[in-house]
N, C-alpha and C positions, 0 to 999 in steps of 0.2 A: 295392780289397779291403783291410778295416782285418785287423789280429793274428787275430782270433777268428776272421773267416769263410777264413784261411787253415787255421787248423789245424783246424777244422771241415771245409771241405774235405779234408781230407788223414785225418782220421779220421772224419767223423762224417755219414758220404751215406744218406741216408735209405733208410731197408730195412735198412742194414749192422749186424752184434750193438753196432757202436762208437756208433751212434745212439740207441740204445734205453737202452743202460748210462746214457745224459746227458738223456736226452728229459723226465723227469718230475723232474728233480733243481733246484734255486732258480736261479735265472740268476746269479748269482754261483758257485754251485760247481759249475754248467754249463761255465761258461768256465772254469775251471782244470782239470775233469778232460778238458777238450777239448783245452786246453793242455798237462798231462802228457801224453797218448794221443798228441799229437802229436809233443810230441819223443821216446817210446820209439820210435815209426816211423818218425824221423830216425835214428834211431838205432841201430835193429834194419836199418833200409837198407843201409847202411852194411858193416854184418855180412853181410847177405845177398847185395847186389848189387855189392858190388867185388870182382874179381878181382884187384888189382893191389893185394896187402902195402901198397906205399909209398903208395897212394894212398888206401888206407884209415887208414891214419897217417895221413896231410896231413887226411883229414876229420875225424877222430877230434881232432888236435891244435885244428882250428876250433871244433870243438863245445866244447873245454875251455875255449878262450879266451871262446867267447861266453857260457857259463856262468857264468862269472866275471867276467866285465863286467858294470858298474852297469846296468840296467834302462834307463834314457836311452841309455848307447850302446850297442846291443843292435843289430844290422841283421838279425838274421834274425825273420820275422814269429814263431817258434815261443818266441823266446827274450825279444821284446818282450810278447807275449800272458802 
Protein backbone atom coordinates (compact mmCIF):
# COMPACT_ATOMS: atom_id res chain seq x y z
CA UNK A 1 0.00 0.00 0.00
CA UNK A 2 1.89 3.21 -1.35
CA UNK A 3 1.20 7.02 0.66
CA UNK A 4 -2.08 7.80 -1.03
CA UNK A 5 -4.08 4.57 -0.72
CA UNK A 6 -3.05 4.88 3.07
CA UNK A 7 -4.49 8.13 3.60
CA UNK A 8 -7.33 7.34 1.25
CA UNK A 9 -8.01 4.75 3.41
CA UNK A 10 -8.06 6.43 6.59
CA UNK A 11 -10.31 9.30 4.94
CA UNK A 12 -11.79 8.67 1.85
CA UNK A 13 -13.99 4.89 1.98
CA UNK A 14 -16.36 5.19 -0.55
CA UNK A 15 -20.01 6.23 0.68
CA UNK A 16 -18.11 8.48 3.39
CA UNK A 17 -18.83 12.76 3.04
CA UNK A 18 -14.60 12.53 2.91
CA UNK A 19 -15.07 10.60 -0.48
CA UNK A 20 -17.22 12.70 -2.35
CA UNK A 21 -15.45 16.19 -1.24
CA UNK A 22 -12.24 14.37 -3.42
CA UNK A 23 -14.20 12.15 -5.92
CA UNK A 24 -14.57 14.58 -8.95
CA UNK A 25 -11.55 16.95 -8.11
CA UNK A 26 -8.01 16.42 -10.76
CA UNK A 27 -5.95 13.49 -9.44
CA UNK A 28 -3.25 15.78 -8.50
CA UNK A 29 -5.44 17.80 -5.98
CA UNK A 30 -7.17 14.46 -5.22
CA UNK A 31 -4.13 13.29 -3.62
CA UNK A 32 -3.23 16.33 -1.51
CA UNK A 33 -6.81 16.97 -0.14
CA UNK A 34 -6.69 13.28 0.70
CA UNK A 35 -3.40 13.85 2.24
CA UNK A 36 -4.43 16.91 4.32
CA UNK A 37 -7.89 15.01 5.45
CA UNK A 38 -5.52 12.58 6.47
CA UNK A 39 -3.39 14.10 8.70
CA UNK A 40 -6.30 16.49 10.46
CA UNK A 41 -7.60 12.61 11.47
CA UNK A 42 -4.19 11.89 12.69
CA UNK A 43 -4.55 14.54 14.29
CA UNK A 44 -7.81 15.10 15.63
CA UNK A 45 -7.09 11.17 16.93
CA UNK A 46 -4.97 12.16 19.03
CA UNK A 47 -7.25 14.74 20.68
CA UNK A 48 -10.06 12.42 20.75
CA UNK A 49 -8.71 9.03 21.61
CA UNK A 50 -5.83 9.47 24.24
CA UNK A 51 -6.66 9.50 27.60
CA UNK A 52 -3.24 9.80 28.94
CA UNK A 53 -1.85 13.92 28.96
CA UNK A 54 1.83 12.32 28.48
CA UNK A 55 0.89 10.25 25.84
CA UNK A 56 -0.83 12.57 23.92
CA UNK A 57 2.41 14.87 24.25
CA UNK A 58 4.68 11.92 23.06
CA UNK A 59 2.17 11.92 19.83
CA UNK A 60 1.78 15.26 19.35
CA UNK A 61 5.76 15.86 19.74
CA UNK A 62 5.97 12.94 16.66
CA UNK A 63 3.82 14.56 14.58
CA UNK A 64 5.97 17.88 14.92
CA UNK A 65 8.99 16.18 14.23
CA UNK A 66 7.67 14.50 11.15
CA UNK A 67 6.26 17.61 9.88
CA UNK A 68 9.33 19.08 9.92
CA UNK A 69 11.26 16.54 8.41
CA UNK A 70 12.43 16.73 4.67
CA UNK A 71 9.79 14.80 2.59
CA UNK A 72 12.52 11.77 1.88
CA UNK A 73 12.81 11.21 5.57
CA UNK A 74 9.33 11.20 6.39
CA UNK A 75 8.23 7.46 7.78
CA UNK A 76 4.78 7.98 8.34
CA UNK A 77 2.68 7.20 4.93
CA UNK A 78 0.45 10.52 5.84
CA UNK A 79 3.40 12.74 6.03
CA UNK A 80 5.40 11.06 2.93
CA UNK A 81 1.76 11.40 0.70
Amino acid sequence: MDAIDYCANKVATQGTPGYYVVLFQPPPVRAALVALRALERELSDVAELCTDQAVAQRKLNYWQQELHSNSTLASHPVTRA
